[in-house]
C-alpha positions as CSV (number, residue, x, y, z in Angstrom):
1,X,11.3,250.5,59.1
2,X,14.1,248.8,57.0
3,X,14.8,245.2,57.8
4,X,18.1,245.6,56.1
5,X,20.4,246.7,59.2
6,X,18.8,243.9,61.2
7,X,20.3,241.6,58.3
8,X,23.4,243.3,58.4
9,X,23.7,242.8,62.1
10,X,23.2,239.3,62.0
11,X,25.7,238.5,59.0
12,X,28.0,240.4,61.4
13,X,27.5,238.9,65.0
14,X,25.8,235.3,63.8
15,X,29.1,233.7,61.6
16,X,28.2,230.4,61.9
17,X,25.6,231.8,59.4
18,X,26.5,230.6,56.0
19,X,23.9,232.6,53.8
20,X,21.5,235.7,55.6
21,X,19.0,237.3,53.8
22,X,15.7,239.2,53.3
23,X,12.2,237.7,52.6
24,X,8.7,239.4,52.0
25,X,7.2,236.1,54.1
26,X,8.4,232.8,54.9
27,X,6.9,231.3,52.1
28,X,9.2,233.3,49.6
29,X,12.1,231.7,52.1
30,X,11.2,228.2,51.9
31,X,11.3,228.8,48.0
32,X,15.1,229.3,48.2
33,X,16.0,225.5,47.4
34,X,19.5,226.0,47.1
35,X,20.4,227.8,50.5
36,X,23.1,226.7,52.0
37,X,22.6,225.7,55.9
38,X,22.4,227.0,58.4
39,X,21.0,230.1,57.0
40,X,19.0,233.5,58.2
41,X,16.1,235.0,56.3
42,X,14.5,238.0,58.2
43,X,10.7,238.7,57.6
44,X,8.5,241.6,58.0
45,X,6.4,241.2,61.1
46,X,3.1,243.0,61.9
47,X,3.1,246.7,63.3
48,X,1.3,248.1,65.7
49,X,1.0,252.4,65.4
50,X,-0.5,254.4,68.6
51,X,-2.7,257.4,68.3
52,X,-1.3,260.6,66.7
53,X,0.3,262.6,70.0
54,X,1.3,265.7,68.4
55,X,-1.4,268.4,67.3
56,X,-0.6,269.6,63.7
57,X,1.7,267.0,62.8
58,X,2.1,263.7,63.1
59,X,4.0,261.6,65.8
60,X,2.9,258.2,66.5
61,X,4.8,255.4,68.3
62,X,4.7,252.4,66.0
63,X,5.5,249.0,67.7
64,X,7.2,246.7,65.0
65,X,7.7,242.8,65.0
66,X,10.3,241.1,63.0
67,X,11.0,237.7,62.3
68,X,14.1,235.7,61.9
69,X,13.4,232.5,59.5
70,X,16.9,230.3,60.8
71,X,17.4,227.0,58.4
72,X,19.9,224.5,59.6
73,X,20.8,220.7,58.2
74,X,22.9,217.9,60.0
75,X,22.9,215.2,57.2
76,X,24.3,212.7,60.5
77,X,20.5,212.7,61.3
78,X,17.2,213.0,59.0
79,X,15.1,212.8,62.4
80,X,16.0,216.2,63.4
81,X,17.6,215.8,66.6
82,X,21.1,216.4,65.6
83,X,19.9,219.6,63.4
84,X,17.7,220.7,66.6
85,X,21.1,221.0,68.4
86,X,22.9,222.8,65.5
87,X,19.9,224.8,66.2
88,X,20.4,225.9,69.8
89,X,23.7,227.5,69.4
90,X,22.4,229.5,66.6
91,X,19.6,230.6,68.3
92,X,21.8,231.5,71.4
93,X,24.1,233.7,69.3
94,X,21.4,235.5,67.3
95,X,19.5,236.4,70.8
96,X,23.1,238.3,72.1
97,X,23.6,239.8,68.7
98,X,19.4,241.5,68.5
99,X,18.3,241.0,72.1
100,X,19.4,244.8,73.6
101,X,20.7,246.0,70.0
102,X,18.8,249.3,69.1
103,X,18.5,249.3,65.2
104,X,18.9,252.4,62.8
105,X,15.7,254.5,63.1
106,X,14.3,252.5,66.2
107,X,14.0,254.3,69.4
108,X,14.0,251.0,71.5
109,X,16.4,248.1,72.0
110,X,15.5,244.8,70.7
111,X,13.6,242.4,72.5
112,X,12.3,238.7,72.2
113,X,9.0,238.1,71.7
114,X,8.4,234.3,70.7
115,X,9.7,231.4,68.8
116,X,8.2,228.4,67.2
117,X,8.5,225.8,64.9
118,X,8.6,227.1,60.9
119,X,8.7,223.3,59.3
120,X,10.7,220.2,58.5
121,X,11.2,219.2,55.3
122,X,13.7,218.0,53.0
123,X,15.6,217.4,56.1
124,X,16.0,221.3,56.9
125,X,14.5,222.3,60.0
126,X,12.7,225.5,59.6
127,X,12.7,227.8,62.7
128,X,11.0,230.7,63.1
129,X,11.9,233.7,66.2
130,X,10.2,237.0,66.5
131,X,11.9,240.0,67.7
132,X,10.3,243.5,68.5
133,X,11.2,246.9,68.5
134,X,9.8,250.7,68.5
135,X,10.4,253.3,66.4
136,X,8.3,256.9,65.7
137,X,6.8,257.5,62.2
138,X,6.6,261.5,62.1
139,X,5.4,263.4,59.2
């Protein structure tokens, strides 16, 4: 499925989001040295396809995680704690603009699966959620 609605989405409903983009893993976003903060890189997730459930063609339910790579910096505080806060309201606005949203060629609405901590370094703190969605592949 293409991951580039999903940015599209967020550059729309997330503007506290100076710079969104696209990434083939988080690796390839924490190469990005110059971003600009806070930031958005969304990451192909694994996918999950379910038998065939058509006879003579194909139809199969495909189950598709996608991750959002948010980067933020508060230069009042190289500990974190003021770029963890930063990080909350971001957080908050990028779950009302996927959580429910059904993307182009998805069959289900968005829905939150997990979140966790991507890295801190160079005082950016790196954090990483995962969304999922459904969608059919037919052939």
């Amino acid at each position: 499925m293409d991951l580039h609605p999903i940015a599209q989405r967020i550059k729309t409903e997330v503007p506290a989001l100076t710079a969104i983009g696209l990434a083939g893993d988080f690796q390839s976003a924490l190469a990005n040295l110059r971003i600009q903060t806070p930031a958005a890189f969304v990451l192909p997730g694994p996918e999950r396809a379910g038998a065939n459930e058509v006879v003579g063609e194909i139809c199969q339910r495909v189950a598709l995680r996608f991750v959002v790579a948010l980067a933020v910096q508060n230069l009042r505080d190289m500990q974190g704690d003021a770029a963890q806060t930063d990080l909350d309201g971001i957080r908050k606005a990028l779950a009302a603009a996927l959580i429910g949203w059904i993307p182009p060629g998805a069959v289900y609405p968005v829905t939150y699966s997990s979140g966790r901590m991507g890295k801190w370094a160079d005082g950016v703190l790196w954090w990483l959620d995962e969304f999922d969605t459904i969608y059919y592949l037919r052939a």
